[in-house]
C-alpha positions in Angstrom: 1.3 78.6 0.7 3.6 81.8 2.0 2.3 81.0 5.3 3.5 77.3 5.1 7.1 78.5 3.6 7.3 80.6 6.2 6.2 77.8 9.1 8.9 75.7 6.9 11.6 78.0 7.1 11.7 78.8 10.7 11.1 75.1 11.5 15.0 74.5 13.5 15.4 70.5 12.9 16.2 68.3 15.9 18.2 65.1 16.4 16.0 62.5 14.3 14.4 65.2 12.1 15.7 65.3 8.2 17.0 68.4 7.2 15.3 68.9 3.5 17.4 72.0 3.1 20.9 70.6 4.1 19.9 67.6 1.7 19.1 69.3 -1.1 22.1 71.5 -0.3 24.6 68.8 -0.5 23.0 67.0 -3.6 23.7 70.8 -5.4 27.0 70.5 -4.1 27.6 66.9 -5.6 26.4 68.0 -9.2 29.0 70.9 -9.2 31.6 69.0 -8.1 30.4 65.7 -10.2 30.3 68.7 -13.6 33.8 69.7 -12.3 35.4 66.5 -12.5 33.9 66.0 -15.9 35.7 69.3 -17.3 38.9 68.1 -16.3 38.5 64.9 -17.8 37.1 66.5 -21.2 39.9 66.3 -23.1 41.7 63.0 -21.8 42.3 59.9 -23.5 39.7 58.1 -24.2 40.9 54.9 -22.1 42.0 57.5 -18.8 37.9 58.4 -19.1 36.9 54.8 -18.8 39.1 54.4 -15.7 37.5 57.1 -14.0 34.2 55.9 -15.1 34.7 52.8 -14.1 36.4 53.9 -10.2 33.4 55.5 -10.0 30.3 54.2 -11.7 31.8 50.3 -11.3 29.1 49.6 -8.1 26.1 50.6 -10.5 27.3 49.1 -13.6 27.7 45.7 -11.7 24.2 46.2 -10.3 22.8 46.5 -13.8 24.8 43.3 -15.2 23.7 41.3 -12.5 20.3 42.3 -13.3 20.5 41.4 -16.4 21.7 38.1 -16.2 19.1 37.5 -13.5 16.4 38.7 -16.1 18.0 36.5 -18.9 18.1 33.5 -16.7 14.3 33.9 -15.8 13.2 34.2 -19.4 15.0 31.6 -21.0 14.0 29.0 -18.0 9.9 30.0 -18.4 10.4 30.5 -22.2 12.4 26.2 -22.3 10.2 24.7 -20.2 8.3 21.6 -21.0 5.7 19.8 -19.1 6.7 16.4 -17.9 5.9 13.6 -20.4 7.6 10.9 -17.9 9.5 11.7 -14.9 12.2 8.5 -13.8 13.8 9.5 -10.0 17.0 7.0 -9.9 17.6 7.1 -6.2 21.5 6.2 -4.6 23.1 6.4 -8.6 27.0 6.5 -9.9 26.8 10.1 -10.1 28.8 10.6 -13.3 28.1 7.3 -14.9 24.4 7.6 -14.1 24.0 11.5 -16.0 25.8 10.2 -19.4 23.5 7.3 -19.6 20.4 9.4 -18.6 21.1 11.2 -22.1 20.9 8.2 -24.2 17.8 7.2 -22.1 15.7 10.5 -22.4 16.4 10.2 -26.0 15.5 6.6 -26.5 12.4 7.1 -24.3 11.0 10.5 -25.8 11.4 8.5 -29.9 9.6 5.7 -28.1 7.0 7.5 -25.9 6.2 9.6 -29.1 6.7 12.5 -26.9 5.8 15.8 -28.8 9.6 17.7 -27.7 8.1 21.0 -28.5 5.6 20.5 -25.5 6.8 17.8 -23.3 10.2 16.3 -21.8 11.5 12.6 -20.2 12.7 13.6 -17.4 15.3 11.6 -15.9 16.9 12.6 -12.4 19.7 11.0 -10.7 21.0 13.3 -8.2 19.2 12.1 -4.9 21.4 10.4 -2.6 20.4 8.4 0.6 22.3 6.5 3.0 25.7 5.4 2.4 27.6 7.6 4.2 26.1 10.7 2.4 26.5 14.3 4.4 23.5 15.0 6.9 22.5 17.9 5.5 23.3 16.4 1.7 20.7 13.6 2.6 18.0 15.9 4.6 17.2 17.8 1.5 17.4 15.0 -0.6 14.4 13.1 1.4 12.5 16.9 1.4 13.3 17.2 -2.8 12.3 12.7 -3.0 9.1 13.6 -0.5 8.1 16.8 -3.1 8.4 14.8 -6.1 6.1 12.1 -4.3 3.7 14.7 -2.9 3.0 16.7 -5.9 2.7 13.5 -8.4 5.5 14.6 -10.4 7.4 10.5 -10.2 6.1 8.2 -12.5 8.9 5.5 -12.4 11.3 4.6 -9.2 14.1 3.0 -9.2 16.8 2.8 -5.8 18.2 0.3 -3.8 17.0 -2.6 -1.9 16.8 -0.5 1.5 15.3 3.1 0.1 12.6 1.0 -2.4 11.4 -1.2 0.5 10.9 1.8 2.3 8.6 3.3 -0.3 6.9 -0.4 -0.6 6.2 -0.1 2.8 4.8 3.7 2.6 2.3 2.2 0.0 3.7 4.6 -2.4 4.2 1.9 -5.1 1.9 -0.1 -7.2 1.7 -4.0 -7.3 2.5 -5.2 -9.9 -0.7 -7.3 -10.2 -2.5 -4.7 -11.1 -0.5 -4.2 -13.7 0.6 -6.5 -15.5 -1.2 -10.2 -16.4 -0.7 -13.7 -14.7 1.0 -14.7 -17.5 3.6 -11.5 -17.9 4.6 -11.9 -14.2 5.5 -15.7 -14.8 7.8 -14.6 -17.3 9.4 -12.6 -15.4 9.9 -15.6 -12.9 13.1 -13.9 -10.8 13.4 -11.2 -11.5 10.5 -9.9 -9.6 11.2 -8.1 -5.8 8.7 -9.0 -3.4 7.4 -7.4 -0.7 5.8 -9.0 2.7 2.8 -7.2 3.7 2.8 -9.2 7.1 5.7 -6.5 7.9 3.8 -3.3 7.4 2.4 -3.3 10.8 5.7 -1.6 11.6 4.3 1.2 9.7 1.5 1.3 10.6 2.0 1.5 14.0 2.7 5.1 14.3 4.1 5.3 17.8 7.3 3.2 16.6 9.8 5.1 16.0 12.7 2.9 15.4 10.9 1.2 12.6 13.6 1.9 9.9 15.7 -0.4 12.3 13.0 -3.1 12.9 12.6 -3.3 9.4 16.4 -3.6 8.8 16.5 -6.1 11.7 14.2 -8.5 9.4 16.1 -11.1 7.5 14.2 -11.5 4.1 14.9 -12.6 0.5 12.7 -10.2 -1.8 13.3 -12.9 -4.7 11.3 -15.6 -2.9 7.6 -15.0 -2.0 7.7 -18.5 -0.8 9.5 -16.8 2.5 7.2 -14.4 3.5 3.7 -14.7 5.1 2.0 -12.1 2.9 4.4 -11.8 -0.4 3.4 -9.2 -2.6 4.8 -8.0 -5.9 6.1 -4.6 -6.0 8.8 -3.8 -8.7 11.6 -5.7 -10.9 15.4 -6.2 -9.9 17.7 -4.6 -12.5 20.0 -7.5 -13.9 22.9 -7.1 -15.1 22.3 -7.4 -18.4 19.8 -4.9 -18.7 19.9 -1.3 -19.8 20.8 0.1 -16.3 22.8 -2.7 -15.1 25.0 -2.4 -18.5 25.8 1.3 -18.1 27.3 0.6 -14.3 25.2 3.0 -12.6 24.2 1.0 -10.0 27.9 -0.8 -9.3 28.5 1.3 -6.1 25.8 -0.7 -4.4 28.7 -3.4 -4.1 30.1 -0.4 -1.7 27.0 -0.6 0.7 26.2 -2.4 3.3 23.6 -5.8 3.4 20.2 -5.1 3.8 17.9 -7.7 5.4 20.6 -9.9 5.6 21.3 -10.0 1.4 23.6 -7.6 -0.3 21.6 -3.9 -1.9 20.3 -4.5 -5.1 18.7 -1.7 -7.7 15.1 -2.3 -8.6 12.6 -0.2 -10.5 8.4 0.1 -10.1 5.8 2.4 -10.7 4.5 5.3 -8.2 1.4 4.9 -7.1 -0.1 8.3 -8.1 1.8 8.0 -11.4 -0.2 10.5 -14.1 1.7 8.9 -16.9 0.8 5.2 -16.3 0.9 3.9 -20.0 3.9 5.6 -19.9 5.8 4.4 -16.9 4.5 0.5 -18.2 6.9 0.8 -21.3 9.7 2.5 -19.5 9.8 -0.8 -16.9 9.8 -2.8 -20.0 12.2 -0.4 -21.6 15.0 -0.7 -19.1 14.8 -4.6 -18.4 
């Protein structure tokens, strides 16, 4: 150990090397100078002591608040959470309009789901946006939050416009509605049912075209009449007016948009394929309409 002092001691630092004595040196001289302010400062008023606390402890203290409300934050989120009992994505919405009547809706739907509130939530989002005029960057993490949602089975229910649904139609991300509900069920809802024609999926299926969205906008197609298509298939229900959604006004901006398939945007609703609350998402179709 003396031998190692002694190597230590006559050890001359260079540029790069860290000087332990002229560190520990200067952290002496800190203290002394830290215990010297503190004796002048003994007997002032209280409030002159939380100044100069505060000129010079103001970096830390902020540090540590910050922290805190980080840590807070964290703990309430993972101590709140609920699994999803139903999860509704209401794509292209009235922003404001559209987050008041999701209230009533989560409400109505968790007394009528018999959802256990302790354990599980209705989960209803209405902040995607798509199209319209919407910011690039708004509507490129909007399709990566929509494509997450759709990748990790979290959507049970979907409900957009004419343009974004038949997209997902197309995808085969969406059931039809034949498998779910009867001959007889379907016929009553004579009209208000939004077909799809499956003759038109080859342009998705043919993965080297890559102007499909506009081959598919290019069609001219009336998704209320399957008797004008080759291959008409059922795939969700049209939102009238005097239903739930159509009362409340969220979808009145789609007067704002453009034509699609040569017949103004319309909202309609249908059921995610990989739905894991199908029961569910069955009565919140026949909720809404």
């Amino acid at each position: 150990m003396v031998q190692y002092n002694a190597l230590c001691k006559n050890l001359t630092p260079h540029a790069g090397q860290y000087d332990y004595n002229g560190d520990f040196a200067k952290m002496g001289t800190l203290r002394e100078e830290e215990k010297e302010r503190w004796k002048e400062i003994k007997d002032k008023p209280f409030k002159y002591k939380l100044g100069y606390f505060w000129d010079y402890y103001k970096g830390v203290c902020l540090g540590i608040i910050i922290a805190i409300i980080v840590i807070v934050s964290i703990v309430r989120t993972v101590a709140s959470y609920r699994d999803y009992a139903l999860c509704v994505i209401m794509v292209n919405t009235e922003p404001i309009t559209a987050d008041e009547a999701a209230i009533e809706w989560k409400s109505d739907l968790e007394d009528q789901l018999n959802v256990d509130t302790d354990k599980y939530q209705v989960y209803i989002d209405t902040s995607i946006s798509i199209g319209g005029g919407a910011n690039a960057n708004v509507e490129y993490a909007a399709m990566q939050k929509l494509t997450a949602y759709l990748t990790s089975a979290t959507i049970d229910v979907f409900i957009a416009d004419t343009s974004i649904f038949e997209e997902y139609c197309q995808n085969g991300n969406l059931f039809d509605l034949r498998d779910v509900f009867s001959e007889e069920e379907l016929e009553a809802m004579s009209g208000m049912i939004y077909y799809t024609d499956a003759a038109t999926f080859e342009d998705y299926d043919d993965i080297t075209n890559i102007r499909v969205s506009e081959d598919q906008s290019a069609y001219v197609v009336d998704h209320h009449d399957p008797d004008s298509m080759k291959d008409p298939i059922p795939m969700g229900i049209f939102i009238s007016e005097d239903s739930r959604i159509g009362r409340s006004g969220v979808y009145d901006n789609l007067k704002e948009f453009s034509d699609y398939q040569g017949y103004p945007s319309e909202p309609v609703m249908g059921i995610v394929l990989n739905t894991t609350h199908y029961d569910s998402a069955v009565e919140t179709l026949r909720y809404f309409e």
